[in-house]
C-alpha positions as CSV (number, residue, x, y, z in Angstrom):
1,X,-81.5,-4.2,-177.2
2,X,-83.7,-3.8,-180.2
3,X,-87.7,-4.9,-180.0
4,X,-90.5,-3.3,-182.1
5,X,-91.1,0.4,-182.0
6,X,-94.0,2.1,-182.0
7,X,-94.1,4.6,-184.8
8,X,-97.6,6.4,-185.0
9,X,-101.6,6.2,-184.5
10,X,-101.7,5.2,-188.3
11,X,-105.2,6.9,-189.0
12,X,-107.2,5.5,-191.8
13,X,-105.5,1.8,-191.5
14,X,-108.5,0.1,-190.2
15,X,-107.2,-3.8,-190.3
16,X,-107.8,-5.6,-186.8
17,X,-109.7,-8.3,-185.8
18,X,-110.4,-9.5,-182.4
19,X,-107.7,-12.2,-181.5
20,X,-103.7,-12.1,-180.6
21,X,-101.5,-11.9,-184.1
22,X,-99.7,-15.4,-184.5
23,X,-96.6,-14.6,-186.6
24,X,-93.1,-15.8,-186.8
25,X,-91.7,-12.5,-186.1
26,X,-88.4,-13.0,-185.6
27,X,-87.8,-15.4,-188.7
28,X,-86.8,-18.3,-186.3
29,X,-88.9,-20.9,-187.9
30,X,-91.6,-21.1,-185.1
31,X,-94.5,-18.9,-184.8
32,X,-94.2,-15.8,-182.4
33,X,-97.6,-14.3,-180.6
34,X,-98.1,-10.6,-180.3
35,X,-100.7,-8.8,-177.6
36,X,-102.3,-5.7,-176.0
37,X,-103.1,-5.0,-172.4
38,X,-105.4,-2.6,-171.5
39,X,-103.7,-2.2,-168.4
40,X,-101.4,-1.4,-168.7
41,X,-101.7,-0.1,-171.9
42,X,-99.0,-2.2,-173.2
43,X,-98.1,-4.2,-176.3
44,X,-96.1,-7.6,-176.2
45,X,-94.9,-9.9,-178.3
46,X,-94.1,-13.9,-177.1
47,X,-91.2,-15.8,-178.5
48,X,-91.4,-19.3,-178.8
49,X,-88.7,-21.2,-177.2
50,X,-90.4,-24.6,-177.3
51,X,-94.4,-25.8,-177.1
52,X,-94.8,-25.0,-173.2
53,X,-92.3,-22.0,-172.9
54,X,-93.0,-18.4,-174.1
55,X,-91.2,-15.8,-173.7
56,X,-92.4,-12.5,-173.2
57,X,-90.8,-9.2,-174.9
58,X,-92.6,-5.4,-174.0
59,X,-93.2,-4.0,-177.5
60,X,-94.1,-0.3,-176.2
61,X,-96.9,1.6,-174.6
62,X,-99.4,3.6,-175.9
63,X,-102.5,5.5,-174.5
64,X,-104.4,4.4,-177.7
65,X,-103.8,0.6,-176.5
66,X,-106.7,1.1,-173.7
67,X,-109.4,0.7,-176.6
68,X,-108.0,-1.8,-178.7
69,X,-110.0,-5.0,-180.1
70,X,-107.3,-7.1,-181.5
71,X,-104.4,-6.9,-183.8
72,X,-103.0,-8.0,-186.9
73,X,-99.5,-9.1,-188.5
74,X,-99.0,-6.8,-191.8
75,X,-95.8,-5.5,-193.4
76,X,-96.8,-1.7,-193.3
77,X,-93.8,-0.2,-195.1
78,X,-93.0,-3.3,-197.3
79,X,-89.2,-4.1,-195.8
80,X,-89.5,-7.3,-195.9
81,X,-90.4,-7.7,-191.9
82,X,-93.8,-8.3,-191.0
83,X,-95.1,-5.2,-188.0
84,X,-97.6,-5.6,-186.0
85,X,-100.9,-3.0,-185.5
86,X,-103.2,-2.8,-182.8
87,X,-106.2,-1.2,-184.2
88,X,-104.4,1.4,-185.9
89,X,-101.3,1.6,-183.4
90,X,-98.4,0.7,-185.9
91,X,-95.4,-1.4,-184.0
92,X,-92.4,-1.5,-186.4
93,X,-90.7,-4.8,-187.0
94,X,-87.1,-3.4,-186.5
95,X,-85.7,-6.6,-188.6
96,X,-83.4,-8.0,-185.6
97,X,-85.5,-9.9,-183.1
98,X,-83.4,-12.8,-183.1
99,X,-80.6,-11.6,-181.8
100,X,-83.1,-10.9,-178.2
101,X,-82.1,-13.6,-175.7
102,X,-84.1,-16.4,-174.8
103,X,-84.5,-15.4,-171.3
104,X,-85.8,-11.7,-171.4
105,X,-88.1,-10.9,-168.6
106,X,-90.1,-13.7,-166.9
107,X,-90.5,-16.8,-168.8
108,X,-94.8,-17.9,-169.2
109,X,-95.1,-21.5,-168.7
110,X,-97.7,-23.1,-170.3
111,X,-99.9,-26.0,-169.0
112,X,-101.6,-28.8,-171.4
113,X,-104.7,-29.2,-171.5
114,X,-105.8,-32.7,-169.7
């Protein structure tokens, strides 16, 4: 099963900010949310399956991912597929997220706001 892969410490590419990327990733036609952990040093990416139900895909690890502020949605290497990049930690958008199934992992419920 394909994800995003982590390809490098991309020095020099100094684009962050300090909130989770909000992208549609996977070209479904509904916005997809991408996050670091400091522990455990992990990067993740939700899929949207509808407004209370998120589901939660491990991007990759990295030591580099304890220190992060934030991330960004950029095409680095222009194919078309936006990546994602933690603070310089390049995740590459491997083109096929879509074909992940809707039930990978545990499933994050959401609860409205009253």
């Amino acid at each position: 099963m394909e994800t995003f892969q982590y390809r490098c410490s991309a020095s020099g590419f100094r684009i962050w900010n300090r909130r989770p990327a909000l992208y549609d990733f996977d070209k479904d036609g509904d916005p997809d949310v991408a996050i670091s952990r400091r522990n455990p040093k992990s990067a993740f990416w939700y899929s949207r399956l509808n407004d209370s139900i998120w589901i939660p895909h491990l991007m990759g690890t990295a030591e580099p991912l304890a220190n992060t502020l934030g991330t960004t949605p950029v095409d680095v290497d222009l194919d078309g597929w936006v990546d994602v990049v933690f603070q310089g930690i390049w995740f590459k958008n491997p083109g096929s997220l879509i074909k992940l199934p809707t039930s990978h992992g545990k499933q994050i419920m959401l609860k409205p706001r009253t």
